[in-house]
Z-matrix of the N, CA and C atoms (Angstrom, degrees):
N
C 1 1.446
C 2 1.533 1 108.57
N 3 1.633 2 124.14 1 124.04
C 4 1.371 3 97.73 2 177.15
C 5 1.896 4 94.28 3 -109.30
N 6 1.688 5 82.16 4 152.94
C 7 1.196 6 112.27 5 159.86
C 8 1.467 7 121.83 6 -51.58
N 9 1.627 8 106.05 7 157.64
C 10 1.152 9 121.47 8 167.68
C 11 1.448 10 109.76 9 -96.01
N 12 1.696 11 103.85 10 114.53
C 13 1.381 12 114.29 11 -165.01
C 14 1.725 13 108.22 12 -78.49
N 15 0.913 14 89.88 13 140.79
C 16 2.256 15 109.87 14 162.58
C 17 1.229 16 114.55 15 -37.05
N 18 1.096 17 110.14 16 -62.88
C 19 1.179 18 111.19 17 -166.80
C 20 1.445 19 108.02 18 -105.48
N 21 1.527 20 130.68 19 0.60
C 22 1.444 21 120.75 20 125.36
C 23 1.930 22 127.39 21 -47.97
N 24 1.341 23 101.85 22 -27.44
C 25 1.381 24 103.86 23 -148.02
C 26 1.732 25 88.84 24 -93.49
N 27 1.116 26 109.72 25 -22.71
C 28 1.499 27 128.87 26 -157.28
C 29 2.032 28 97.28 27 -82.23
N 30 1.871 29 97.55 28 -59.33
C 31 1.735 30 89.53 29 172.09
C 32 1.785 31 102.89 30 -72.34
N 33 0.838 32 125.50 31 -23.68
C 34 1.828 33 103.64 32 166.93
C 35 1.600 34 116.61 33 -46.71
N 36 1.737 35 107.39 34 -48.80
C 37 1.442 36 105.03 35 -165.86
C 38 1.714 37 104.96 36 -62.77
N 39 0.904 38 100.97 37 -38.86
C 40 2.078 39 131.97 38 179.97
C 41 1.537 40 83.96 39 -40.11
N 42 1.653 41 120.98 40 -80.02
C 43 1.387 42 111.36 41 -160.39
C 44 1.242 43 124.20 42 -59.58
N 45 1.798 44 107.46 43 -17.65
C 46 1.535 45 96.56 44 -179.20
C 47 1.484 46 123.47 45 -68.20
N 48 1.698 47 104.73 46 -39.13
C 49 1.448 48 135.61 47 -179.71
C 50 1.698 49 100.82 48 -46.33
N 51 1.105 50 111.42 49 -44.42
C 52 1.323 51 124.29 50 -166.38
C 53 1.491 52 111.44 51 -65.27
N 54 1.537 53 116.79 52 -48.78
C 55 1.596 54 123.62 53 155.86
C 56 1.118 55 116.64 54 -109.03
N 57 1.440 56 120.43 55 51.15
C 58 1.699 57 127.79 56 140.27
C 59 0.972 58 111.84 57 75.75
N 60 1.299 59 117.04 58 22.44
C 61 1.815 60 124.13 59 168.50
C 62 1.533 61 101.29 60 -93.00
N 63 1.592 62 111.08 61 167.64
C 64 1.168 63 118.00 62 155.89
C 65 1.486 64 117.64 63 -123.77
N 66 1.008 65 130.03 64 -167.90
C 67 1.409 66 108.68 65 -155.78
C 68 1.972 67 112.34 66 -96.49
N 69 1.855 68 94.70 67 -7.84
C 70 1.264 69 105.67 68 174.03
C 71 1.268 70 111.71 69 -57.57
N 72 1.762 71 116.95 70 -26.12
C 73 1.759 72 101.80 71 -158.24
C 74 1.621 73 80.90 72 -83.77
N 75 1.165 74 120.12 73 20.15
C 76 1.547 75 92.18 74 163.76
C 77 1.469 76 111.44 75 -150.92
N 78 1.452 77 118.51 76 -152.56
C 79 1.754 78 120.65 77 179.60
C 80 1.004 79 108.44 78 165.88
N 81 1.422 80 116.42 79 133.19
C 82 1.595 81 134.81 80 -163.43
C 83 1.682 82 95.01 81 -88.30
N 84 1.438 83 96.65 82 162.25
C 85 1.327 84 128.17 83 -177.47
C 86 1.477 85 118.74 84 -123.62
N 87 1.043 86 147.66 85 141.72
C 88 1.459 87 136.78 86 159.02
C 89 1.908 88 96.18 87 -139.42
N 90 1.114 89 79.97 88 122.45
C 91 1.473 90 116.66 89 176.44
C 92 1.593 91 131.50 90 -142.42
N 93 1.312 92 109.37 91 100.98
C 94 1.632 93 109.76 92 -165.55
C 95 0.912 94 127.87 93 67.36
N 96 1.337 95 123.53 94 36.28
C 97 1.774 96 138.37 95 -163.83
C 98 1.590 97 122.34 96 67.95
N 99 1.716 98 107.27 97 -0.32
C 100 1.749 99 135.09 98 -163.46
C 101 1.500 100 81.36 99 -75.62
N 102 1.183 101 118.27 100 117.29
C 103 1.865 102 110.09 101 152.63
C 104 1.913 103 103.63 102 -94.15
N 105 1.336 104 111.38 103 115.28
C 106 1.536 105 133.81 104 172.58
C 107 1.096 106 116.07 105 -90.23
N 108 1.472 107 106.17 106 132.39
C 109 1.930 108 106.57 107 -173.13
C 110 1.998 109 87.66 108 -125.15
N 111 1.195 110 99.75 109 101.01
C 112 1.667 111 99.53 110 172.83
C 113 1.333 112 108.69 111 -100.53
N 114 1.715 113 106.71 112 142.07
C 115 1.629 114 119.68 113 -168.59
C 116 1.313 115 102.27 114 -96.41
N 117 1.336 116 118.45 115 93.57
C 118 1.594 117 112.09 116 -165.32
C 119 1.162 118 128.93 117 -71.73
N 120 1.987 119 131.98 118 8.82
C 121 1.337 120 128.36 119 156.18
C 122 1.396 121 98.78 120 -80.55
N 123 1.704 122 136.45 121 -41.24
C 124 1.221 123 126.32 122 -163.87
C 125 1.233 124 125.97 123 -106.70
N 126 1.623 125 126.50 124 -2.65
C 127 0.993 126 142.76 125 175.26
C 128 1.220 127 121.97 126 77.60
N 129 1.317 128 125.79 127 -10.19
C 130 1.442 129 146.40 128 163.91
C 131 1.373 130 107.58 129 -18.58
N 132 1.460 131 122.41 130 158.68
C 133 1.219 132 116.05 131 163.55
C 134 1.642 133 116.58 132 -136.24
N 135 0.841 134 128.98 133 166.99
C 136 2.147 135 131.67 134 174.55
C 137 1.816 136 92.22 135 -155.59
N 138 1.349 137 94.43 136 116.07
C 139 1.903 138 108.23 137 -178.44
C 140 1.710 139 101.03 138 -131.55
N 141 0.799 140 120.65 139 154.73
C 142 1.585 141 140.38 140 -152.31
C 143 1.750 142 111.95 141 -144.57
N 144 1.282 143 134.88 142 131.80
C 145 1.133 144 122.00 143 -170.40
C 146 1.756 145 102.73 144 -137.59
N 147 0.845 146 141.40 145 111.23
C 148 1.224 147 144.13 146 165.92
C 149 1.202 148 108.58 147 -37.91
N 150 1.184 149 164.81 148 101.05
C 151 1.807 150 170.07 149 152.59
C 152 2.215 151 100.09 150 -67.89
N 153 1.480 152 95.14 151 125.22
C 154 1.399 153 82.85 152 175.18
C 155 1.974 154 61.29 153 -149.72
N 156 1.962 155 82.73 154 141.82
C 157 1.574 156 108.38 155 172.66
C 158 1.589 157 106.03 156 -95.18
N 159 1.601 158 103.20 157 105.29
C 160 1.485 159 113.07 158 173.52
C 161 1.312 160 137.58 159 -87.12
N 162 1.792 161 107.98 160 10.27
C 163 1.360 162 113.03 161 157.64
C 164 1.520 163 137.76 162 -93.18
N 165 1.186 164 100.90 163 7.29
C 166 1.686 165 121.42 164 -178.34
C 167 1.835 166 94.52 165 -109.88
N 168 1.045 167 104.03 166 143.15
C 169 2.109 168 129.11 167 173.32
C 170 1.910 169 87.49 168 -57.36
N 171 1.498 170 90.18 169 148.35
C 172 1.579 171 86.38 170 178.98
C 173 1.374 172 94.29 171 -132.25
N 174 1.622 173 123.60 172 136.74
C 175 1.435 174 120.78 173 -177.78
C 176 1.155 175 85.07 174 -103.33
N 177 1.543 176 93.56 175 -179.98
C 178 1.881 177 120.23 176 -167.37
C 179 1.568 178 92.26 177 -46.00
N 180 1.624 179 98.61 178 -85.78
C 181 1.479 180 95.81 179 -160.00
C 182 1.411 181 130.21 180 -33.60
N 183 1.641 182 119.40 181 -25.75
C 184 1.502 183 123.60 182 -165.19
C 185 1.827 184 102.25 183 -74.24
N 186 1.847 185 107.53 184 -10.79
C 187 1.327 186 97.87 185 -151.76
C 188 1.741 187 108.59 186 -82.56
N 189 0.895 188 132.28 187 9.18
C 190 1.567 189 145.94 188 156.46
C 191 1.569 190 113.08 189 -77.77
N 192 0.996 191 105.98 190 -27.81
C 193 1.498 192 107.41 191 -146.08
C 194 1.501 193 108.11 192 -86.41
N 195 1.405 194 151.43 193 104.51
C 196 1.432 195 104.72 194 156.19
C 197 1.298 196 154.65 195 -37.78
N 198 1.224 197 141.21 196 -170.04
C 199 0.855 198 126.47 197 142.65
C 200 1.767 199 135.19 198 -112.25
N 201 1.133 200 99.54 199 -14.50
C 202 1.707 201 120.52 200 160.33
C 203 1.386 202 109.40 201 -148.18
N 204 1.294 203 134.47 202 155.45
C 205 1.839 204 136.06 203 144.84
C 206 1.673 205 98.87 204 -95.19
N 207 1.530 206 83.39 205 123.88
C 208 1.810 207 90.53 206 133.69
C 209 1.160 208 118.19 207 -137.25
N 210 1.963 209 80.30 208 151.30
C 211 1.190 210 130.41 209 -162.49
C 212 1.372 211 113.28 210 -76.01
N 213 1.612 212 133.92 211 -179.94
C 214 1.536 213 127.67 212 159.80
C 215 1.851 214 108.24 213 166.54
N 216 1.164 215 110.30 214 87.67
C 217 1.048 216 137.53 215 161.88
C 218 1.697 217 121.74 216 -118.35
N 219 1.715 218 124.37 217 -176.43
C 220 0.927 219 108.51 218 -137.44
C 221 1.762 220 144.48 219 -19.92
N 222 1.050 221 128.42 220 75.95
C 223 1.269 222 130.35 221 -174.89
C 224 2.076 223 100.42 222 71.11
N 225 1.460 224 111.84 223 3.43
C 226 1.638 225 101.96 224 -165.17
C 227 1.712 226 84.42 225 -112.30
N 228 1.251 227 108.43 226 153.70
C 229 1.144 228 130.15 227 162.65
C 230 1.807 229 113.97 228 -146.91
N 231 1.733 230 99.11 229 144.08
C 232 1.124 231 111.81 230 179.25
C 233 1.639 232 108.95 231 -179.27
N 234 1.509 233 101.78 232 160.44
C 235 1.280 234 119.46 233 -169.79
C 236 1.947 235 101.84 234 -83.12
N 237 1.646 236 113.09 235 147.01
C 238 1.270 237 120.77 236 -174.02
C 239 1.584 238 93.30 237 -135.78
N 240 1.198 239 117.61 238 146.20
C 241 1.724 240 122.31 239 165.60
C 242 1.068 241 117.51 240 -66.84
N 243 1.589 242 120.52 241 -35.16
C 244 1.827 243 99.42 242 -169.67
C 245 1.213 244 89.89 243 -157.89
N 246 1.390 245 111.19 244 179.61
C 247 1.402 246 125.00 245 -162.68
C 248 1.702 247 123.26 246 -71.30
N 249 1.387 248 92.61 247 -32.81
C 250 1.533 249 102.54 248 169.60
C 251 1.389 250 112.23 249 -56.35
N 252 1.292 251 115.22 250 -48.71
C 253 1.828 252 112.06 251 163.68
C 254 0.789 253 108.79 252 -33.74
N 255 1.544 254 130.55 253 -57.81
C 256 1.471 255 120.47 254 -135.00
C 257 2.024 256 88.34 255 -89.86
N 258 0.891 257 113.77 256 -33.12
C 259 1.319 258 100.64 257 -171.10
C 260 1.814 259 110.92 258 -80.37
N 261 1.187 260 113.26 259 -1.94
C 262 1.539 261 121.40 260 166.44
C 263 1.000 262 119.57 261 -83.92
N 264 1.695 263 118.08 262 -32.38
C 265 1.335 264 111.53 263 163.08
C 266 1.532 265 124.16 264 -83.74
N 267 1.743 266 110.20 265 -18.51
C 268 1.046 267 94.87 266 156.64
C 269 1.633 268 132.76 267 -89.33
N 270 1.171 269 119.05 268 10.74
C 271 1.988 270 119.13 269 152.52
C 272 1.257 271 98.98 270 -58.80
N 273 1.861 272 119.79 271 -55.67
C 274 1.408 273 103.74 272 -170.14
C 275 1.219 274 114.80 273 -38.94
N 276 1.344 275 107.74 274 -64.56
C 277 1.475 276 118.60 275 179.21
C 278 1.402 277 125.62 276 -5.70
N 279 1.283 278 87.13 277 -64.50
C 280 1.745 279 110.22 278 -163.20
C 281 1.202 280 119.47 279 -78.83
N 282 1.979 281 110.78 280 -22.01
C 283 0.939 282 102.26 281 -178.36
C 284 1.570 283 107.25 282 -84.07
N 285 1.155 284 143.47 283 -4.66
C 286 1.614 285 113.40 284 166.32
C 287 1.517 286 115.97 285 -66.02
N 288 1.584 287 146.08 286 -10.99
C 289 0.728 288 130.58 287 -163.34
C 290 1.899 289 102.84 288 -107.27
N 291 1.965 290 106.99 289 17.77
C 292 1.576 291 90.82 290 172.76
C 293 1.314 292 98.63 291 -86.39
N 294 1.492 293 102.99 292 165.82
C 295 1.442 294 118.58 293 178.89
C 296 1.750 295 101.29 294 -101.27
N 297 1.378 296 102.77 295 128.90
C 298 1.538 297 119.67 296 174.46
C 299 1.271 298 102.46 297 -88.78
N 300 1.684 299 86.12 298 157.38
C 301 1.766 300 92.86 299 174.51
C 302 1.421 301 117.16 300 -132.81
C-alpha cells in the first residue's frame, strides 16, 4: 500500500498558499492508495495515484520511485511521468476556484 508522502503532502499545502487558500478550504482523502484533495465549498475533486509497473524485477533504486501518476480531475483523467506534472495540473486545478476581482 503506498503511503501518502510528506513531502507530497507538504507541495500540496505549498500550492494552496500560493493561491490564497488554506488548507481548511480543503482535505485529503486516501482511498485505495487514491490520495483525494476535496474543495469543500464546491465539492470538486483532484486525486493522484501512484502507478508502479509490477511485471518487470524492481532494483533498489526504482523502489521509491514511481513509475507513472495518475491523475483525475475535472471529469479528465490521465497518466503524467513525474511529480512536477502532477502538481501543474494540480495549479490548474486550483486555479478555477481563485476569486477574481
Amino acid at each position: 500500500m503506498v503511503k501518502f508522502l510528506e513531502a507530497h503532502r507538504t507541495d500540496l499545502l505549498n500550492a494552496f498558499k500560493t493561491f490564497g487558500f488554506t488548507k481548511s478550504d480543503f482535505h485529503f482523502i486516501k482511498r485505495k492508495g487514491r490520495v483525494i484533495t476535496h474543495h469543500r465549498a464546491t465539492k470538486a475533486e483532484f486525486s493522484y495515484f501512484l502507478k508502479k509497473n509490477r511485471r518487470q524485477p524492481v532494483s533498489v533504486e526504482q523502489l521509491d520511485e514511481p513509475e507513472k501518476f495518475e491523475i483525475k480531475f475535472n471529469s479528465k483523467k490521465e497518466e503524467v511521468d513525474t511529480w512536477v506534472d502532477v502538481l501543474r495540473n494540480f495549479d490548474r486545478w486550483l486555479r478555477q476556484f481563485e476569486v477574481r476581482d
